[in-house]
N, C-alpha and C positions, 0 to 999 in steps of 0.2 A: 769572516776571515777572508784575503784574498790567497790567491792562490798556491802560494811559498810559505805563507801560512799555514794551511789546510797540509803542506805535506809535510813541514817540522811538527805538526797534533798527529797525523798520522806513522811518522817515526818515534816520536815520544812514547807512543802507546805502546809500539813496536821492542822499547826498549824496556818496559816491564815484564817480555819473556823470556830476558835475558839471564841467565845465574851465573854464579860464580862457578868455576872451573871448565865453564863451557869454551868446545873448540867452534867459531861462527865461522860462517861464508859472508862476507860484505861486498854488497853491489855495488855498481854502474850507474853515476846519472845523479842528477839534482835532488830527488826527493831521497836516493840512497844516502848522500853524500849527509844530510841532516841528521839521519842517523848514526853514522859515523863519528860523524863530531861528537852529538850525543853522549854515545859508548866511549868515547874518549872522554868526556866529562867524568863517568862512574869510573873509569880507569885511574884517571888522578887521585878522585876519592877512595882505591882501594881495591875495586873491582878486578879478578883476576881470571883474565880469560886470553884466548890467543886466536887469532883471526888471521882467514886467506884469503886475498885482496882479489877479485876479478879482472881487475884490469890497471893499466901502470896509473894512473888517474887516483883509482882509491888508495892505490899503495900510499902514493905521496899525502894523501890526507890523512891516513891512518899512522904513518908515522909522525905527522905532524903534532897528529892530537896523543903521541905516545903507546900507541895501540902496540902492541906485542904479535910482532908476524910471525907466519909458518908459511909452507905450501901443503900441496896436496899430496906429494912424495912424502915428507915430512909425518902430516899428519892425513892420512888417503879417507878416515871419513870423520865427519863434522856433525854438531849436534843442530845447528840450526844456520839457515842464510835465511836475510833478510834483503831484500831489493826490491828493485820500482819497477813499473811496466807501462809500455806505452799504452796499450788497451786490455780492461779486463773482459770479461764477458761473464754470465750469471750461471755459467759450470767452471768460473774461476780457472779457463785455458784464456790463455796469455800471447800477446806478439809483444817481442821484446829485441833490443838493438837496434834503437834508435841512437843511445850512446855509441857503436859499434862496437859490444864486448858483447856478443851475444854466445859466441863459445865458449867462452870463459867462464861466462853465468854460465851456462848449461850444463859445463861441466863439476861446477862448484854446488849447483841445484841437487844435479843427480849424488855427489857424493855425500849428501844431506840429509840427516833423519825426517827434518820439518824444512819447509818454505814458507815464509811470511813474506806476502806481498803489501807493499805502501804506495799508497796512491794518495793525490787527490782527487775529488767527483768528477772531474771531468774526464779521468780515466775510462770510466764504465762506461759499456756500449753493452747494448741488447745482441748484436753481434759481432765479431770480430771483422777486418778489412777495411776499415775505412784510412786509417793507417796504414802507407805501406808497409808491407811484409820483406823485411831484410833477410839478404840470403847473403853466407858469408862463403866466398867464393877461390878459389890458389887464380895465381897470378897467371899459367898457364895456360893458353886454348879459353882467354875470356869469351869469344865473339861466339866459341860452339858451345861455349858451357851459356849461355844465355840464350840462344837457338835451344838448346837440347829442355833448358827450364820452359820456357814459353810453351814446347810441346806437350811437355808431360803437366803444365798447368790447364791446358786447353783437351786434356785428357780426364779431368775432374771438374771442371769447370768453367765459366768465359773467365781470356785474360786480360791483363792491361797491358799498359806498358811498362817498359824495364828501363833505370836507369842506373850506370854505376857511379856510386857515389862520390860526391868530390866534397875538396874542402872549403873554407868563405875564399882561397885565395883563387881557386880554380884547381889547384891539384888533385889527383885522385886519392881518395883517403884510403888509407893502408891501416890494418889493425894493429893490434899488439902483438898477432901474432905474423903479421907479414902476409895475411891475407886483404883482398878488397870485400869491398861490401855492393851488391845487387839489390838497390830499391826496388818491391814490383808491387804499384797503385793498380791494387784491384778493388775496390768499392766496397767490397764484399767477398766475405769467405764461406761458400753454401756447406762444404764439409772439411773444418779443420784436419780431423784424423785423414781423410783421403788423403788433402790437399801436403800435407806434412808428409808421406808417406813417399807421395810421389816423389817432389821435389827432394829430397831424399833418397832414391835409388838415380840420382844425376851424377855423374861423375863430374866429380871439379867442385859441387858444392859442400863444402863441409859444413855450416851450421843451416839450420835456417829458425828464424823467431818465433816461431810457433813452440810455444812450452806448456803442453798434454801432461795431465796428469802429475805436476810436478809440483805444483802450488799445495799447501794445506788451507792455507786463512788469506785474508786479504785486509788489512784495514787501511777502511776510505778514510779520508778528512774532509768534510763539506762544510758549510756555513753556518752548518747549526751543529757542529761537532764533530765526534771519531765514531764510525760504523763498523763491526768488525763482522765480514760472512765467512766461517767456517764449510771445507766441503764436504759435502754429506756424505 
């Protein structure tokens, strides 16, 4: 299977934990978005459930395929989210916001009994960081809030560099929620929980990708099928 492949086998699987009268969280991003469609398939054929879109992206797909929306006011907790991630690791902590909805997820994750993460193989890393680590940042005092993160990165570990994100046209990308996003290539991430911890008492940063403890399952898609690791 090539790659786009590997993530519609691994949302397909994703879509057998689905039941009827369940409230979902539906991710961000290519391998979510297969999913989505998916769940819109059972929904034609019957399937009744109601879902809260992470970001304006899924919205539009999810009503496309006839998905039945809520929010989080609406309905404040969910029985399961499903989404992608940019890199897993083998304790199933996650960097995620490379789509830029990473607060949205996080806050969609956290109001969720279960997290089902969908990848394909090339997801998994033995360690987290090879991937930049997206920090989701207010518009405000950028130049000290990325001074103030470099610090407190260089306080847990070496840093890279930071860059704030722009779009393919050159403009700076802006979220859904009217925040920017702070790329930071650091190769390597020696302690998730520090590193999270830290960058997180920055003022100015309100999300960042690092998602601790929030995953239940993860099913891969590879070339010789669907692998599902549960966390222990």
């Amino acid at each position: 299977m090539n790659t786009d492949a590997q993530k519609r086998a691994a949302a397909a699987r994703a879509v057998e934990f689905v039941r009827p009268g369940m409230r979902l969280g539906l991710g961000t991003g290519s391998t979510a978005k297969h999913f989505v469609e998916l769940i819109g398939e059972r929904v034609r054929s019957g399937l009744d459930i109601v879902a809260v879109p992470t970001s304006e992206a899924t919205s539009a797909v999810a009503r496309r395929c006839g998905i039945s929306l809520t929010t989080l006011d609406e309905t404040p907790e969910l029985d399961l989210t499903v989404d992608g991630a940019d890199e897993i690791d083998p304790g199933l902590y996650l960097i995620k916001g490379g789509g830029g909805a990473l607060l949205r997820e996080k806050i969609v994750a956290s109001a969720s009994a279960r997290m089902i993460v969908i990848a394909d193989q090339s997801k998994c890393v033995t360690e987290l960081g090879h991937f930049p680590l997206p920090l989701e940042i207010v518009s405000f005092g950028v130049g000290a809030t990325q001074r103030a993160v470099e610090k407190a990165i260089r306080a847990t570990q070496r840093t890279g560099a930071l860059a704030l994100r722009r779009r393919k046209d050159g403009q700076v990308f802006i979220t859904d929620e009217g925040h920017r996003i702070l790329d930071v290539a650091l190769g390597r991430i020696d302690d998730p929980v520090a590193l999270a911890h830290a960058v997180s008492e920055v003022p100015g940063v309100v999300a960042h990708g690092l998602f601790i403890g929030l995953t239940h399952m993860a099913i891969i898609g590879g070339p010789d099928g669907v692998k599902v690791v549960e966390r222990s």
